[in-house]
N, C-alpha and C positions, 0 to 999 in steps of 0.2 A: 359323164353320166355314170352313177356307180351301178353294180347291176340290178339292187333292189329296185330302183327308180329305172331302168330298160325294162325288167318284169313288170314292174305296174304300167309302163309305158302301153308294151305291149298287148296285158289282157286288159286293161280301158281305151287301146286306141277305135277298136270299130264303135263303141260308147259315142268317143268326141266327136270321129267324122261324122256322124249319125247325127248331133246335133245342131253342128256347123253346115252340113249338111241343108239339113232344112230349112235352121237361119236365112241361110245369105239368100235363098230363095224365097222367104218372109216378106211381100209388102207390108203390111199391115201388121198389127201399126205401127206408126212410121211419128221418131221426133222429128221430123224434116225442120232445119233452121233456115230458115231463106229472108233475109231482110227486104220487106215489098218499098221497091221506090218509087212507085207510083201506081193509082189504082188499077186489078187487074194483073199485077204484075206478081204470080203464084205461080206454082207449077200444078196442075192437076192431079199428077200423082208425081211421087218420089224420081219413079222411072223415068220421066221428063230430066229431069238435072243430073240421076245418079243411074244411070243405062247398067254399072257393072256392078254398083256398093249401091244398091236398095232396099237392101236385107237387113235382118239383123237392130229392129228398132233406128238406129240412126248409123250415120255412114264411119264413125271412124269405128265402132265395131262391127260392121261388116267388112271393113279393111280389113280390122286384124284376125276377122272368124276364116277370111278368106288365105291370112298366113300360115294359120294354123294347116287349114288342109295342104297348101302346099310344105308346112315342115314335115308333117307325117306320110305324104308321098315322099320326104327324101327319107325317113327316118325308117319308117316300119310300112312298108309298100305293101308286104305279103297280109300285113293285119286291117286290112282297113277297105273296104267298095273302090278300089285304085282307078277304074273304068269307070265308074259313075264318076267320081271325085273330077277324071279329068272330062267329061262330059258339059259338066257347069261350068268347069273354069275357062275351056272350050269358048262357050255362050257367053261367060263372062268378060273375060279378058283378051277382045276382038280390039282392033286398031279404032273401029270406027265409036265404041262403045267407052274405051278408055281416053279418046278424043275430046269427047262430050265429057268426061268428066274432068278432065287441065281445062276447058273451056268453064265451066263451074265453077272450078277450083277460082282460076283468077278471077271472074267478073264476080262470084259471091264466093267468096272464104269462107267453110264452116268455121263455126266458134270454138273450133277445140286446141286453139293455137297453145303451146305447140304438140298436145297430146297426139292428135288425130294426121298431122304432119309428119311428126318419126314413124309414125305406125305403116304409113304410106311407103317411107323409104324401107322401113324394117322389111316390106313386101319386095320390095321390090329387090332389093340385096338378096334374100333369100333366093329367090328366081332366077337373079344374074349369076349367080355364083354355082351355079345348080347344073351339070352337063347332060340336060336331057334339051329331044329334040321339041317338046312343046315349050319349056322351059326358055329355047332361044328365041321362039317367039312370041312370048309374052312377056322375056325382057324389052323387046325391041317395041311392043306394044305399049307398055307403061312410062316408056323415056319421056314422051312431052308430060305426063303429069307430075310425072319427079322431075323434071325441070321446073316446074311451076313451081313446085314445092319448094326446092330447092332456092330458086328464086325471093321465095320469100321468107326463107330462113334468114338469106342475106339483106334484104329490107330490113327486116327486124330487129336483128340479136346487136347489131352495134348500135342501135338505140334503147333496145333497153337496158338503162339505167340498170336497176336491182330484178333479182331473180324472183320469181314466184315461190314461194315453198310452202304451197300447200300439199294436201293429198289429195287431189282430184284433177282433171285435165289441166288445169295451165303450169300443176309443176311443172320449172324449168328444165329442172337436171333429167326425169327421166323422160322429157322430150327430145332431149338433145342427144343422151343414150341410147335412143331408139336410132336416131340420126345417124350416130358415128359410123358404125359398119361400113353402112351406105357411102357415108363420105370416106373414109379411109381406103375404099375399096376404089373407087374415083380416083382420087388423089393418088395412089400406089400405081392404075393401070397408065396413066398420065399426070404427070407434074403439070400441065397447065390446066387441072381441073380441081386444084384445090383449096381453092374461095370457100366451095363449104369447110372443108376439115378445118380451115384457119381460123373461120369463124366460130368455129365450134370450139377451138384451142382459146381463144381469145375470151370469149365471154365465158366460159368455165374457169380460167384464170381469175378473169375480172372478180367476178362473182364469188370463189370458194374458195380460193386459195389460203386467203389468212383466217378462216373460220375455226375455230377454235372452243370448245366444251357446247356441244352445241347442247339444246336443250329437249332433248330427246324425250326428259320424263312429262311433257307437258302431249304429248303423242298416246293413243291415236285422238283426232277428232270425230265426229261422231257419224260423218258421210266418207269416211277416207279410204282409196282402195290404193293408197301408197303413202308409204314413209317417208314425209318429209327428209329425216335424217336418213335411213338408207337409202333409199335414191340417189343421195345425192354423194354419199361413199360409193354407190354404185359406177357412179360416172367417173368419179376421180380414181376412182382404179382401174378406171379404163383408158385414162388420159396421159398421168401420171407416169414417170419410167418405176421401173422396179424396185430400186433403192429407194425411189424419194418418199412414193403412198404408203408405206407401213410407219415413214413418221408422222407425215398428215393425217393417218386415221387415228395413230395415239394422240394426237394434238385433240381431232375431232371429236372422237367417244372414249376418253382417258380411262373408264371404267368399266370397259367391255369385260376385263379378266375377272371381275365381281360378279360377274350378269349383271350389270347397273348399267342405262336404269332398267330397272325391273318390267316395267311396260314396254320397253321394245322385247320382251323375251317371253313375252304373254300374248299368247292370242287373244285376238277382240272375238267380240260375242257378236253375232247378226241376230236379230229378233225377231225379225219379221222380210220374208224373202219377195211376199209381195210388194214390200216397199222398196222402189228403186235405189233412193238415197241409203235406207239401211242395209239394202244388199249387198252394198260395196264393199260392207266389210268382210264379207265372203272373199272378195279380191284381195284385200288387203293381207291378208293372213298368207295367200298365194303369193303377190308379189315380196311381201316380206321375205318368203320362204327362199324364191328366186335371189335376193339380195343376199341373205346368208348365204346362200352357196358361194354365189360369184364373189365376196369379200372372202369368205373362208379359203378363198382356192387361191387369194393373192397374198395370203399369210406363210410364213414356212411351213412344212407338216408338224416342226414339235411346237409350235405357239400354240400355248392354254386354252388362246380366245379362239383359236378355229375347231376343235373338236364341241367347242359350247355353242359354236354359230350353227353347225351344223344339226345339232340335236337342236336347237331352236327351230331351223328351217323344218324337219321333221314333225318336229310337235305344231309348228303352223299348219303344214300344210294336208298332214295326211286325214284329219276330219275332213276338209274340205272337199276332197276327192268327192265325196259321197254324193255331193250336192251338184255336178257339173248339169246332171241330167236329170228328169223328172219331177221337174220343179216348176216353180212359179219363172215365166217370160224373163221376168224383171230380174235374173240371176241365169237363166237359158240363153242370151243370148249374146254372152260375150266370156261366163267364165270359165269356159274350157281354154281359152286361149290361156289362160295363165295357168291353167292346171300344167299345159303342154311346155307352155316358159319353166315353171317349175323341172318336170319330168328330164328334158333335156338339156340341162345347165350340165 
């Protein structure tokens, strides 16, 4: 985190928790997905299936509104409602409430596979990882639904064939990148727990490894709140040892040192904030920004293309700031989490 980005951190953190804040205590309204298998077969409200993640429009961004509060409790504690913040999460993340939600999780899957899945673990690494005394019981809280989660990464990823690469929840690459921590961390505290990270090594192989010019100038689409093509550099520089990703990303985007193409280095326009779908580009411009850094910082310090990634991350992301709060729902209630991905890359 360089310090201009810890200052902006800082005077917008009480902003973020204020929004998230309110969010993840938002019923209403509520996308709730629940596929009915027979009549009668609803939930009454949200609360019925999703006791901790009923906030926030729909549950996988109320998963990750609820990351965010716990990153800025580890980040900037002094800046932020730290007592309230740990009041809800308190409420929220109770054994018997995160119960109810592995129990949902396996009899009805939300549809965000595997957006809303990494986001889950992404929560939950953060927590684990974290040495405070709530922190050890809300790891130990969350374990049956990251196991279910995790459970069904492993169902999954050796079946699918070909990766998704779009820019909306079923990209593959940054569900898996959400994933990895979580599983590497697993995997690190014990060798016989790493089914997920293998799985996660195996189908990002499968999938990216011989990818080559990809077609980045056909990017963004017109609902996208991620980049196909960085995402998916994203992952591979995460995966990848040190010598090998700086030749796979020249293979991958050979014309980065050009700024080519031109459209990953261009922010997208959002038009309309009340529109869900057009919002996302709000995100996108965020997440792009998060992707420049974290390529840029796996480049040497004198490569061309990382002081260009960097001013592109910059030029994405710092309009966006403006927009986390005081807006239209349909942009309130999930895009500070990436404001905050950004902030502290």
């Amino acid at each position: 985190m360089t310090s201009r980005r810890a200052a902006q951190l800082l005077s917008r953190a009480g902003e973020f928790s204020a929004v998230a804040l309110r969010t993840v205590q938002q019923e209403f309204p509520n996308d709730i997905r629940s596929t009915m298998r027979f009549p009668g077969d609803f939930p009454n409200r949200p609360t019925d299936l999703h006791p901790a993640f009923y906030g926030c429009l729909d549950w996988h961004s109320c998963v990750q509104m609820h990351w965010l509060l716990i990153r800025l409790l580890r980040t900037v504690p002094a800046a932020i409602p730290a007592d309230d913040i740990r009041a809800v999460l308190r409420r929220h993340l109770t054994a018997s409430a995160l119960a109810t939600e592995a129990e949902t999780f396996r009899t009805r899957p939300p549809r965000t596979r595997p957006y809303g899945w990494g986001w889950a673990l992404t929560l939950h690494h953060e927590i684990m990882t974290w040495d405070d005394p709530d922190a050890h019981q809300w790891s130990a809280n969350l374990a049956p639904l990251s196991a279910a989660v995790s459970e069904a990464f492993l169902r999954w990823l050796p079946k699918q064939t070909y990766p998704v690469r779009s820019g909306v929840h079923d990209n593959s690459a940054f569900g898996l990148s959400r994933a990895l921590p979580y599983a590497r961390t697993l995997a690190g505290a014990d060798s016989d727990n790493s089914a997920l990270l293998s799985a996660i090594e195996n189908a990002a192989h499968r999938w990216f490894s011989t990818d080559s010019n990809y077609p980045a100038a056909w990017e963004p689409s017109g609902a996208d709140f991620l980049s196909p093509a960085l995402t998916e550099a994203e992952l591979q520089a995460g995966l990848l040892a040190p010598q090998e990703f700086p030749r796979w990303f020249a293979r991958f985007l050979p014309d980065l040192a050009t700024a080519r193409p031109a459209t990953l280095f261009t922010p997208a326009t959002a038009s309309d904030d009340t529109d869900g779908q057009l919002a996302h580009l709000r995100g996108l411009n965020l997440s792009r920004a998060w992707c420049w850094l974290r390529l840029a910082a796996q480049l040497p310090p004198d490569d061309p293309r990382a002081s260009l990634m960097r001013s592109a991350a910059e030029r994405h992301a710092e309009p966006e700031l403006a927009h986390v709060s005081g807006g239209d729902y349909m942009v309130e209630h999930w895009l500070a989490c990436y404001a905050v991905l950004y902030l502290t890359a």
